[in-house]
C-alpha positions as CSV (number, residue, x, y, z in Angstrom):
1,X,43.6,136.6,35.7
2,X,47.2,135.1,35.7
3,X,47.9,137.2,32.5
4,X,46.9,140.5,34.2
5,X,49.2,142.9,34.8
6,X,49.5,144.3,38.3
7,X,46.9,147.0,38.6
8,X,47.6,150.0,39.7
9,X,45.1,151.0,41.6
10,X,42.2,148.9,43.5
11,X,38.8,148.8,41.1
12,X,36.8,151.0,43.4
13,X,39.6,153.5,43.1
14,X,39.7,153.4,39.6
15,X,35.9,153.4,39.2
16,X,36.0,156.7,41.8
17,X,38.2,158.6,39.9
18,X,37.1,158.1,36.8
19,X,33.4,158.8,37.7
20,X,34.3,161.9,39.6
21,X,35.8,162.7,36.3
22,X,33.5,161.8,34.3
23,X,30.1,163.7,35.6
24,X,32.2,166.9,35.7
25,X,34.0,166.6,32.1
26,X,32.3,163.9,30.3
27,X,30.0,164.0,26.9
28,X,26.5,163.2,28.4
29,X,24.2,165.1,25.5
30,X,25.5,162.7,22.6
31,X,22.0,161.7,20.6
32,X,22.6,158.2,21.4
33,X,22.2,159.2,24.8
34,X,18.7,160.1,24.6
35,X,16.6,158.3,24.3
36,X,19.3,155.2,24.8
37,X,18.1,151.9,23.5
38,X,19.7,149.0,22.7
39,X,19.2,149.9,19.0
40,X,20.4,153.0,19.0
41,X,23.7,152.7,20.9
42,X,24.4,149.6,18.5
43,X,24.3,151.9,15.4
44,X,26.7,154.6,16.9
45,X,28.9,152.2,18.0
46,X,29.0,150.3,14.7
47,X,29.3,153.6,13.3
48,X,31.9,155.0,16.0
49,X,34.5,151.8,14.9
50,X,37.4,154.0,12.4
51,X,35.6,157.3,13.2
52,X,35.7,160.0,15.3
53,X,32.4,161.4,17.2
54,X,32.4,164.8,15.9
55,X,32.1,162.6,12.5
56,X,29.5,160.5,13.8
57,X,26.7,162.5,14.9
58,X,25.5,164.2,11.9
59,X,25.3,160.6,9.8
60,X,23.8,158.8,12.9
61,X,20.9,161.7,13.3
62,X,20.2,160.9,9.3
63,X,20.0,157.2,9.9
64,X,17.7,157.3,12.6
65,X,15.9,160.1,10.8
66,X,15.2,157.5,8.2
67,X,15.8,154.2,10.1
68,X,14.1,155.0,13.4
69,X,13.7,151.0,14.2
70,X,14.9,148.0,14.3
71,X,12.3,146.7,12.2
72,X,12.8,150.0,9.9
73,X,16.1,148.7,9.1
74,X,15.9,145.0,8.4
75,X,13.6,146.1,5.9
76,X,15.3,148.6,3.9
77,X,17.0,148.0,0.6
78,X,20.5,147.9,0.8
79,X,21.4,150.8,-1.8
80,X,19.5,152.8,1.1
81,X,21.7,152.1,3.3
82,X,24.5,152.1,1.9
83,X,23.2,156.0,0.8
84,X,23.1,157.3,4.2
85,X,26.6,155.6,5.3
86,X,28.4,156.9,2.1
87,X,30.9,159.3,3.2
88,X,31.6,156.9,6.3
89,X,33.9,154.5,4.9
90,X,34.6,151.6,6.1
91,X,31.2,150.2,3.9
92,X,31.5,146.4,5.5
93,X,30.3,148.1,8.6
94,X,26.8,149.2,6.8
95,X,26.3,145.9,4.8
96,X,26.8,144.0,8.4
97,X,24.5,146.4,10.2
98,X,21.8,145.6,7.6
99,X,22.2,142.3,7.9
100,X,22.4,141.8,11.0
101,X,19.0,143.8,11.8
102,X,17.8,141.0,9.7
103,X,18.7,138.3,11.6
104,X,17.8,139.9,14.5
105,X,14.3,140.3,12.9
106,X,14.4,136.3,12.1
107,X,15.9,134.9,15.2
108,X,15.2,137.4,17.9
109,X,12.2,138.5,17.3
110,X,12.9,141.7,15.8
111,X,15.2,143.3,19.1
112,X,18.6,143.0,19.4
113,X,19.8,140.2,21.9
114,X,20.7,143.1,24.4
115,X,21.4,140.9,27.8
116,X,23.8,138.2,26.1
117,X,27.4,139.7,25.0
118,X,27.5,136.3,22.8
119,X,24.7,136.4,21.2
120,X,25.1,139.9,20.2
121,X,28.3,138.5,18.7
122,X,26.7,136.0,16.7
123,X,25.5,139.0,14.6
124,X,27.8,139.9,11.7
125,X,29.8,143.3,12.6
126,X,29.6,142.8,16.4
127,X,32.9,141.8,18.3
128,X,33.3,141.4,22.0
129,X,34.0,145.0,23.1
130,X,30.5,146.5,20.9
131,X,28.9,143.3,22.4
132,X,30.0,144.9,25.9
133,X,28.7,148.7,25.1
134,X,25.7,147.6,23.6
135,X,25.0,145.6,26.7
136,X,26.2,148.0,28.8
137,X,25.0,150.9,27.9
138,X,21.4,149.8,26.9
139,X,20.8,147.3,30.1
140,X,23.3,148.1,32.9
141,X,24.5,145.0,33.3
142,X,28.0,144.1,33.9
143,X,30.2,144.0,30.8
144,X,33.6,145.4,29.6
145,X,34.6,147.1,26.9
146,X,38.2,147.3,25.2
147,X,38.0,149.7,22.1
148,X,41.0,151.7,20.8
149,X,40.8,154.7,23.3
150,X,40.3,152.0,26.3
151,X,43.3,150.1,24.8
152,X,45.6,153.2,24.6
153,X,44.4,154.0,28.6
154,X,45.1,150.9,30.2
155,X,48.7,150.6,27.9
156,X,49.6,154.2,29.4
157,X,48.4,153.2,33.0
158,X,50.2,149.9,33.3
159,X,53.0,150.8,30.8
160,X,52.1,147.9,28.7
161,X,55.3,147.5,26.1
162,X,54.3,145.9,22.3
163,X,51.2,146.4,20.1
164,X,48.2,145.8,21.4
165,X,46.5,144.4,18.8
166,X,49.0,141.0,19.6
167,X,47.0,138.4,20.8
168,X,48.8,138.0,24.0
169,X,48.6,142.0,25.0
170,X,44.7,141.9,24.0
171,X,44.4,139.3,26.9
172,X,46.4,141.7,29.2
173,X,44.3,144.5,28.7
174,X,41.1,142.4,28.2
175,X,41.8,141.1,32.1
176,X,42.8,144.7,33.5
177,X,39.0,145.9,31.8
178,X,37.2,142.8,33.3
179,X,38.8,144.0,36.8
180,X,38.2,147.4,36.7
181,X,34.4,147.2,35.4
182,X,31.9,148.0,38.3
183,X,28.9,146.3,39.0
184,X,26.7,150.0,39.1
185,X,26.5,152.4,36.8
186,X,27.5,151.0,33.5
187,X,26.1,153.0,31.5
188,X,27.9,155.7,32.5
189,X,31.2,154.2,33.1
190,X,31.5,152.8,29.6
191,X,30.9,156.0,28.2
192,X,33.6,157.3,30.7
193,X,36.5,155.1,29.7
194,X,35.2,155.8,25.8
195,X,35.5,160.0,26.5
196,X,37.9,159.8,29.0
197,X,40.7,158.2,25.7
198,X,38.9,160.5,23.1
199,X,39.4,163.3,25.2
200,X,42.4,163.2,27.7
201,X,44.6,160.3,27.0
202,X,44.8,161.3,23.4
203,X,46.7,159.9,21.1
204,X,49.1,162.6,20.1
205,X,48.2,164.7,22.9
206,X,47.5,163.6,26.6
207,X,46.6,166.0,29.0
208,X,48.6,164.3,31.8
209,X,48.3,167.7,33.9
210,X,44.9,167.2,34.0
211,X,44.5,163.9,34.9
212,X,43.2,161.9,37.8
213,X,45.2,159.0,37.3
214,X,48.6,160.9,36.7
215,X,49.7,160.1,40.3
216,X,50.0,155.7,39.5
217,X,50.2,156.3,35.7
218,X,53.5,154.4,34.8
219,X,54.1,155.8,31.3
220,X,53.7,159.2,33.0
221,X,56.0,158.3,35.5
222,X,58.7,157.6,32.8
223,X,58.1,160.7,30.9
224,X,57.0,159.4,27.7
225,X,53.2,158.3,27.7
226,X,53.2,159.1,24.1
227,X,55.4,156.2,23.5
228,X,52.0,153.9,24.4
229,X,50.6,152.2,23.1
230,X,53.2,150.6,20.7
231,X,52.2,151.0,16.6
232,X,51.3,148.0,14.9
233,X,54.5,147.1,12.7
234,X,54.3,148.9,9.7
235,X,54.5,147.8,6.1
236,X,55.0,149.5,2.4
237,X,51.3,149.8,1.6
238,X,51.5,148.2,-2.5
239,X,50.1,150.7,-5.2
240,X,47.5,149.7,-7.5
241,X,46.5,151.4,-10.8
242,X,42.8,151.8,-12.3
243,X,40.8,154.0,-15.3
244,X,37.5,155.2,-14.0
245,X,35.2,155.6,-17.0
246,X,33.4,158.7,-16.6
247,X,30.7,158.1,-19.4
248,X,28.4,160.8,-20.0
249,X,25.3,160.8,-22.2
250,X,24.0,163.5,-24.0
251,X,21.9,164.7,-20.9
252,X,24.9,164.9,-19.1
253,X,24.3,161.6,-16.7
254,X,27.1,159.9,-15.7
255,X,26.9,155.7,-16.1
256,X,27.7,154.2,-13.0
257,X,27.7,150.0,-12.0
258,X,27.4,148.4,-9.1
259,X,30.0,146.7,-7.9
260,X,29.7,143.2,-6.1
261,X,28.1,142.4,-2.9
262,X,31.3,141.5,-1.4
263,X,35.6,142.8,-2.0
264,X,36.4,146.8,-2.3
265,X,33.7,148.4,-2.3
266,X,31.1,145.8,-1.9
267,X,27.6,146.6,-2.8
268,X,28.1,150.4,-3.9
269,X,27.9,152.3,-7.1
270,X,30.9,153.0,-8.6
271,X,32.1,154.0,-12.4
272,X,33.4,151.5,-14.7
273,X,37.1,150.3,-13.2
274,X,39.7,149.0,-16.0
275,X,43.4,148.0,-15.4
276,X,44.1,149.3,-18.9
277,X,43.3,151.7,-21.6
278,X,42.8,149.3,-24.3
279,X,40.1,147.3,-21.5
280,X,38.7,150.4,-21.6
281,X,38.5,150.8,-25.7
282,X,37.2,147.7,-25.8
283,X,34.3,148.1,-23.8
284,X,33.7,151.4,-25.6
285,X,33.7,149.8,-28.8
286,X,31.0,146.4,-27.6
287,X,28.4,149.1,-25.6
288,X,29.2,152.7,-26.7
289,X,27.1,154.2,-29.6
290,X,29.3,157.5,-31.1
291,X,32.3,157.5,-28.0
292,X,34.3,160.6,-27.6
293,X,37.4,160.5,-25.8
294,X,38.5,163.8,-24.0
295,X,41.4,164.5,-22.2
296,X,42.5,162.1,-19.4
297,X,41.8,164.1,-16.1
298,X,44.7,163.8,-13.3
299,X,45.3,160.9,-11.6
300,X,44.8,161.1,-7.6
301,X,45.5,158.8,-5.1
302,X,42.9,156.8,-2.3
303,X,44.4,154.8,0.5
304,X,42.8,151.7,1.6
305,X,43.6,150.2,5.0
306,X,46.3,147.4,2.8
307,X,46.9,149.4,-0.5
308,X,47.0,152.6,-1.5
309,X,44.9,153.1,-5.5
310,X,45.8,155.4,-8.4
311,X,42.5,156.3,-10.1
312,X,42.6,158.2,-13.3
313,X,39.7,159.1,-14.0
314,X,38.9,159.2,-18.2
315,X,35.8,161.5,-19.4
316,X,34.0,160.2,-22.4
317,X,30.9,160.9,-24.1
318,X,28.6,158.9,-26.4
319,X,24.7,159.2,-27.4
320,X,23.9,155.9,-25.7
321,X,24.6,152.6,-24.7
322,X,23.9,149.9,-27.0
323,X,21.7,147.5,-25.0
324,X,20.4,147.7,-21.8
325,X,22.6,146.5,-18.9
326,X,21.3,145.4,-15.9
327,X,24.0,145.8,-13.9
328,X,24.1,149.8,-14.4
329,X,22.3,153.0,-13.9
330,X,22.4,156.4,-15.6
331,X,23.1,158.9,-12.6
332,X,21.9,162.0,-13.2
333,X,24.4,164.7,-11.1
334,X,21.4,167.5,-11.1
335,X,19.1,165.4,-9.6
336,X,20.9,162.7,-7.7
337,X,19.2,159.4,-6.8
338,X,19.5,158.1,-3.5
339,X,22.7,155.5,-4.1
340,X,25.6,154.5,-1.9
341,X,28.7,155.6,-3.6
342,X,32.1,154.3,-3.6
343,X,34.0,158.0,-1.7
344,X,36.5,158.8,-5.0
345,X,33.3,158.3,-7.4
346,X,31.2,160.7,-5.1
347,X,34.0,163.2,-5.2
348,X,34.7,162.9,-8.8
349,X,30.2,163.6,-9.1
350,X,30.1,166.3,-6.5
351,X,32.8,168.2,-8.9
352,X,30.4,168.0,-11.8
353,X,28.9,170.9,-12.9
354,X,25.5,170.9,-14.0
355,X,25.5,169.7,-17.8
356,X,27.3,171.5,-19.9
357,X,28.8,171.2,-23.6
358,X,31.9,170.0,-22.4
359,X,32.4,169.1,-19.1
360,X,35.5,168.6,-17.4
361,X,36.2,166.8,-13.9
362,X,38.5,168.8,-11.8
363,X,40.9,166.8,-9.0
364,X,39.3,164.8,-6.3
């Protein structure tokens, strides 16, 4: 505790207020809620990590419309996963939810290590504040939680200066949750400091009026809780270039490859990626019976979390493709198979109109 701040308030206080708050304004019909198992509150929260809950709910009713268990989901193949998560982003978080239902299936006996925040964290995707929600949440015992909206609370409340993704400000705000977490109702209280960020300490726009801690909040106080948390320093995102091939056979299917199990886009279906036009002409020429080249279609932009990529996307048609290749899959847009797709391929499909003569890709 030597590295916590000076809290501003004593934990039953906090706990109080927030509470009060809480059971009068706070989300308590969310489908994770009922019925709440440890299961179930790990796959919103996996899926809750880069994305809003308005976002969330629609994709996690589909999930446990199809992965209703544990056991459901160690079980599936991946491309099914990775189906119902396209759209999410962020596809590491799907590939480390399936694999960690297997390992829970293998070395827990198919249930999630609910009552141990580290051994939850020895599953891929989990990190100490989902281990803490998942305990939380699903058991009631004891255990905190320091997510984005918890972060941007305590930095408000206590004035925290810097970015509090440094190391040194994490263990700040890590002490100030350990304090403040009570020992009854944790269930509710987790969900509390997660709604009462999302909600009322928003990011561009806290409703400091309306809040119970406006009284001891510091950043309120000096008229500028916006300025808190700190951004992380920023830095020119690089810009990389790509041709997508969109190859289309005389029954109007598009040709799509899966990419590797690991790097952008890990594990999803994605059309043929080359650096340069003559790459591309090349692989035309070794697996492409009769190409036609029509026009290139604009070139839009998709932004990664380190680089931004220029896709120009580059129709062509042929009558087949010499060969079979294993590593590939005709993908018919009328009747679409059940396939995780990489988001600029599925918005380049969903423009598609049913086959026609000469088809034509709008923008993405």
């Amino acid at each position: 505790m030597a590295d916590m701040p000076t809290p501003r308030l004593a934990a039953s206080e906090f706990q109080l207020r927030l509470l009060s708050w809480f059971d009068r304004y706070g989300r308590h019909d969310l489908p994770w809620q009922s019925p709440r198992s440890a299961y179930r509150v790990w796959v919103s929260e996996i899926m809750l990590q880069q994305t809003q809950v308005t976002t969330v709910i629609g994709y996690f009713e589909r999930f446990m419309a199809s992965f209703p268990t544990l056991e459901r989901l160690a079980n599936a193949p991946q491309d099914e996963v990775l189906h119902l998560w396209t759209g999410l982003g962020y596809y590491a978080r799907a590939r480390n939810l399936h694999k960690a239902a297997q390992m829970a299936e293998a070395e827990h006996g198919g249930k999630l290590p609910s009552n141990s925040v580290e051994a939850l964290m020895g599953l891929p995707g989990i990190g100490r504040s989902t281990a803490g929600a998942i305990v939380a949440q699903s058991t009631g015992q004891r255990a905190a939680i320091l997510d984005g909206n918890v972060k941007r609370s305590l930095t408000r409340l206590h004035a925290i200066p810097g970015w509090p993704g440094k190391p040194a400000i994490e263990q700040q705000l890590w002490a100030l949750a350990e304090y403040y977490t009570p020992t009854e109702r944790l269930a509710d209280y987790t969900q509390a400091m997660m709604d009462f960020g999302a909600t009322l300490c928003k990011r561009s726009k806290p409703d400091c009026l309306s809040c119970p801690f406006n009284d001891v909040c510091l950043a309120y106080a000096q008229g500028e809780p916006k300025r808190y948390p700190e951004s992380k320093p920023k830095k020119t995102l690089p810009t990389r270039e790509t041709i997508m091939l969109m190859l289309r056979d005389p029954e109007g299917r598009i040709w799509l490859e899966k990419r590797p199990p690991s790097g952008l886009w890990g594990g999803l279906w994605s059309l043929p990626q080359f650096d340069k036009h003559s790459e591309l002409n090349d692989w035309l020429e070794a697996n492409a019976v009769n190409p036609k080249r029509d026009s290139t279609s604009p070139s839009f932009h998709h932004t990664f979390s380190h680089f931004r990529l220029e896709i120009t996307p580059q129709p062509v048609s042929c009558d087949r493709l010499g060969g079979v290749r294993e590593s590939g899959v005709w993908y018919d847009v009328n009747h679409p198979p059940a396939l995780g797709l990489a988001a600029p391929v599925k918005a380049l499909l969903s423009q598609l109109t049913p086959f026609s003569l000469n088809p034509t890709p709008g923008h993405a």
